[in-house]
Structure formats: C-alpha cells, structure tokens
N, C-alpha and C positions, 0 to 999 in steps of 0.2 A: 223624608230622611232628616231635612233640618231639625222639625220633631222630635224623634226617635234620639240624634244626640241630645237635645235641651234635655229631654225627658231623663234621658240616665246620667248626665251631669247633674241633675236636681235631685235625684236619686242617692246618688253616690255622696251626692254633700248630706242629705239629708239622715243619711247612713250613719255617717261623720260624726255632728253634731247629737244622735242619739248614744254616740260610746261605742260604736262599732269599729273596731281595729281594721275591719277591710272590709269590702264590697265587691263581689264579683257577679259579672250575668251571662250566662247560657241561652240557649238557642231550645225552646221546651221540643222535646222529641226523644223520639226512642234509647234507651240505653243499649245499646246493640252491645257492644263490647261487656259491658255486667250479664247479661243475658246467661249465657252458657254457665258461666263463671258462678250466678248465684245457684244455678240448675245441681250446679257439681257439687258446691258445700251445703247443698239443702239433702241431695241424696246421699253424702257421706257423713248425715246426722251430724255435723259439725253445730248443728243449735242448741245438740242436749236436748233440755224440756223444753226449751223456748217455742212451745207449739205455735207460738203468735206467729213466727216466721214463715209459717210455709201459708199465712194467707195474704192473698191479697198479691200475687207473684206478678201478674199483668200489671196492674197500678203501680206497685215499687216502681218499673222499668217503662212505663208511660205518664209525663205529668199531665198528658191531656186525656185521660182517664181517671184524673182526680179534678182536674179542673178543665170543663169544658172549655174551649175554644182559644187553649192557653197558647202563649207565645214567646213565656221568657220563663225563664227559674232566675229569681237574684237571691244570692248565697251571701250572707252575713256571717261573719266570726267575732264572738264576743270572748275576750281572755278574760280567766278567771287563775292565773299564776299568780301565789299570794307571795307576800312580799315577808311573810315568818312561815315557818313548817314547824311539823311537832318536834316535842325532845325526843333523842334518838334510843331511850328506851322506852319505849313507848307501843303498842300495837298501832299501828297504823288506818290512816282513812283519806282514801282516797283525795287529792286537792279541791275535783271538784265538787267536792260535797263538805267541801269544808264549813261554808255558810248557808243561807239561804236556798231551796229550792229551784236553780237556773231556770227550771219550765215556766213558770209566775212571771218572773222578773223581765225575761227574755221575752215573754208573748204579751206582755203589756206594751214592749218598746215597741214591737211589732205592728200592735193595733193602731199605735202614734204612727207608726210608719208608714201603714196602710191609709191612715186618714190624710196624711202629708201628699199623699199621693191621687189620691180622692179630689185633693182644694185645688192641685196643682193641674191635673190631669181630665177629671172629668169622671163619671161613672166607671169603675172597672171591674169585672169579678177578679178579683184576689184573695188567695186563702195563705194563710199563714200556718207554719210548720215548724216547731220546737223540739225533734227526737219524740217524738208522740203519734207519728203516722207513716205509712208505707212508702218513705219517700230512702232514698240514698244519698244521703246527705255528703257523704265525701265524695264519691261519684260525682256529684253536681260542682262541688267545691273545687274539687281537680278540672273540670270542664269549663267551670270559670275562672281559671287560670292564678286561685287563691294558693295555690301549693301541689306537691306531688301527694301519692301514697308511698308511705313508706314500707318498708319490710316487714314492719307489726300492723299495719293497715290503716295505718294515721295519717289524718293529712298535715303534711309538713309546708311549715311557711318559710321562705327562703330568710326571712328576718326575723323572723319571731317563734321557731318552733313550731311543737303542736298541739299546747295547753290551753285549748279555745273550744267552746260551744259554736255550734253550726245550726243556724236558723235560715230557713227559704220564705222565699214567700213565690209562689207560681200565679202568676197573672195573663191574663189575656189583651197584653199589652206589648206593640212588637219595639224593641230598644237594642242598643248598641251591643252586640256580643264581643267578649273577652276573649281570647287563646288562653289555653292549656301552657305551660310551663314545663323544662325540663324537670328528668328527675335527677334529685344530686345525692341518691343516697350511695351510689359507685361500690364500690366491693367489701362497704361497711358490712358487718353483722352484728354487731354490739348488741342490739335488739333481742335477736334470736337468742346469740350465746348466754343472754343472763338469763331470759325466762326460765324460769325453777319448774314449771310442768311441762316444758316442752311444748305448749301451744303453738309459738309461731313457726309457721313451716313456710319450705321456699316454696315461689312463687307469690310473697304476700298476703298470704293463705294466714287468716288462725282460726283454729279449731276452739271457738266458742264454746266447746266441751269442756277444754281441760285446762281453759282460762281462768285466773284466780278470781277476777271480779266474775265471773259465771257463780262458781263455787260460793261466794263470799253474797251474793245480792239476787241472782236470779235463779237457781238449785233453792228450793222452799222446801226439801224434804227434811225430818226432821235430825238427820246426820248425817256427817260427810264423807264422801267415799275414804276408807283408810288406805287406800293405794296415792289417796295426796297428802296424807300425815307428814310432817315435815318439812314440807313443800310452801308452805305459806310466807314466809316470811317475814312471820308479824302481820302482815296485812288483814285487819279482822274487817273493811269493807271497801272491796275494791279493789285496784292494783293500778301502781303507776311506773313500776320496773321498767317497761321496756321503754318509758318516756323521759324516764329519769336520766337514766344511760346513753340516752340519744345525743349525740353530740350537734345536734341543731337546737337543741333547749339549751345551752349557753345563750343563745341569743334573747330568750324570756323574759320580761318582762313584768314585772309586778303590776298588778292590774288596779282601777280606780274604782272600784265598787263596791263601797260602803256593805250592800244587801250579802256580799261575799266573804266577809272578815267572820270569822272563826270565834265561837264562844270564847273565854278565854282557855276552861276546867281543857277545851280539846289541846290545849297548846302542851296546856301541864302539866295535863296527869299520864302517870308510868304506868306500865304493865299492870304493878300492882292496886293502882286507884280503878283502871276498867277491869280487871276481875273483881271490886268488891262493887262493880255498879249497880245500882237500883232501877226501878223505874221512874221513879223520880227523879230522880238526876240525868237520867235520860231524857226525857222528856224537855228538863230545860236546858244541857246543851244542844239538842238536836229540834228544836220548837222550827218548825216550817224548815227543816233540812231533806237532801233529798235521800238522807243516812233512815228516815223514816222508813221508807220501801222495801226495808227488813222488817221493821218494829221490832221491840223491844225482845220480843223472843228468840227473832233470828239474828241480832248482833249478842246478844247471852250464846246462843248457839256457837258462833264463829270464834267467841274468846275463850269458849270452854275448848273448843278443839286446838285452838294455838296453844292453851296453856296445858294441854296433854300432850304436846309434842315431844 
C-alpha cells in the first residue's frame, strides 16, 4: 500500500513536470455503464461511415483485453486553448488543429512517461494511448475524476473547461484510484440549443452522423449531403460550437506549447484567401497538422461547399 501511494505521487508529479494540466487514475476494469450505451449509438448508426467503430466492441469496454494483466488506466489532459483565434471573417478550423499534429507530440511525452516510470518502478507492461485505439477515453477521464460529461459529450474540467487532449497509458501496475466528480452542467443547454445540425440530443447522446466535424474530416465522400447546406457555419474543418458556448470555457486557459501555435497565413487569411488556396500553400500552413487527415482535396471540398451556401 505504502507502494502504490509513492508510486502515483511520482506519477502524478511526473505528469506535471511533462506539461500535463491534470492527472487522474482508475481502477482498469469493465466499463459496465458505457456498455449498453455504446451497444445503442452503434445500432442507431450514429457513426455514419465511421465503420472503425463497430470493431473491437469487447476491447473499448475492457482495458485488460488490451493490455494483459492490467491494473490501472492513468488519464492525462493536455490543453491545447490558443491564446489568438482566427479573424472572424474567416472559414473556420477547428482549435485543435490549429498547430502541429497532438498524436506525435502527445506520444513522445508519453514514451518519457512510460520510461519515468520504468527507472522509478521497475519492469511494467504499459501501453500508451493518443485517440488512436479502442480505448474511451472520456469514460476513463470522468472515472478518474478529471471532470464530468457534458451535454455535448465532452469532458468538462471544473477549472479549466474542455479544450484538452486525453491520453492513457494502461498498466499492469496496481496504484492509488481517483473518484468520479459531480456533474455541474444543471439545467444548462447552451450546447444543444446552438448546434446548427441538431446533433446533440438528450441524454448526452450525439449523433456522429450529423455532426459538422463528421461532415467536415471523417465523411471522405466526394460531396456533402445538401440536407446540411447552410448548416456549417463557416467551419471548413471541424467544429467547436458547442465548446465555444459552453460556459465552463470562461475558465480556459491559453496553453504553453510552442508545437501548437498556428501558421501565421491560418490566423489571417479571410474567406476570400482560402477559396483562392493552392496546394501549395496548403501544404505550408498545414506542414505536420492534423488538418492533413482531409488533404488537400477534402479541405477544397468543404470550402467549395461553405462558399455555395
């Protein structure tokens, strides 16, 4: 026992010291309560095309069927809230894709993390998790008492919002578990009421179909439904509407990550600079972004569609 707290005090400092905003750990084990819940938005096709989502259903919801003999999930939150946004005539992109590629950035800290843990510790199998694998990452986050879920399905931090990257690392190492936190989102809807396509529905639910960043980054077909014509608002990759309006981002914070600072052309240019874009210019505002995951074809796509609106 003495153990186990050293262990996640050295943990948690070491968290710290890599640029992690917070640190929380879980107890690795079944997700009972996601269970039904993922069962019900996988069968009311709420993924769209996203066919990735219907694999790997046991694993999401067990970490020790990803990682043998595991004993802990510790949930890291890295912010990436920038401390300038675009001009406001502008088509929009999502914050966190403002700079640098988070997967890269975020799994290199990780690997320091894991090796911290290595020197300190002793042999562990520990695998690390960047939005990249069948894990649930808010799920974990709310269970390690880093925030609630909110009404748009985000996890909200009582101080700080919820403009933050969620990275795990699951280990077969038993340490100090966290509590769950209240939820304080009380009879707000600010969320729901602004979404433009009507995605977020009660019960925390959104419908990943007829979500704008679905439309905008993960819909690869080569046009977009015209039942969402008008519906974008400006957003040619992403959407951050229902985070914007959220009245727990007052609390945000501009983040300290050089790797996250925005080209400058992304800050400056109007409507009319990204309908005359190139591939070349593309190329060098978006050099190791994670605004690549369209290419060049599918951000032309999204701006042709905003500017027919």
């Amino acid at each position: 026992m003495i153990k186990s707290t050293e262990y996640t005090q050295q943990i948690k400092t070491e968290a710290t010291r890599l640029g992690f905003s917070f640190c929380g750990i879980a107890k690795a084990e079944y997700l009972e309560e996601e269970s039904p819940r993922l069962e019900k938005w996988l069968s009311q096709n709420m993924h769209g095309k996203m066919q990735y989502m219907e694999n790997y259903f046991e694993k999401r919801l067990d970490p020790t069927k990803l990682v043998e003999g595991s004993k802990s999930v510790v949930t890291l939150m890295y912010n990436y809230f920038p401390e300038k946004e675009q001009r406001d005539d502008s088509f929009n992109i999502s914050k966190y894709a403002y700079g640098q590629d988070y997967h890269a950035i975020i799994k290199k800290k990780l690997k320091e993390f894991v090796s911290f843990i290595h020197e300190e510790v002793g042999e562990v199998n520990a695998q690390i998790y960047v939005d990249s694998a069948p894990v649930l990452e808010r799920a974990w986050a709310k269970k390690s008492g880093l925030g609630w879920i909110g009404k748009n399905a985000m996890l909200i931090h009582p101080k700080n919002g919820s403009f933050f990257f969620l990275a795990e690392v699951i280990l077969d190492l038993e340490l100090e578990y966290d509590n769950p936190i209240k939820d304080y989102c009380g009879t707000c809807t600010a969320c729901i009421d602004a979404c433009p396509t009507e995605a977020i529905l009660p019960g925390k639910v959104v419908d990943g179909s007829k979500c704008i960043s679905y439309f905008t980054i993960e819909l690869k077909d080569e046009i977009i439904p015209n039942e969402v014509k008008g519906k974008f608002n400006d957003w040619m990759f992403g959407c951050d509407i229902c985070q914007d309006v959220c009245p727990w981002n007052r609390f945000s914070k501009p983040h300290n990550e050089k790797l996250f600072n925005p080209h400058p052309k992304l800050l400056e240019y109007s409507k009319n600079e990204w309908m005359d874009l190139t591939e070349e210019i593309y190329q060098e505002i978006f050099k190791k972004s994670a605004v690549k995951r369209t290419k060049f074809k599918g951000i032309k796509r999204n701006i042709d569609f905003l500017n027919k609106n």
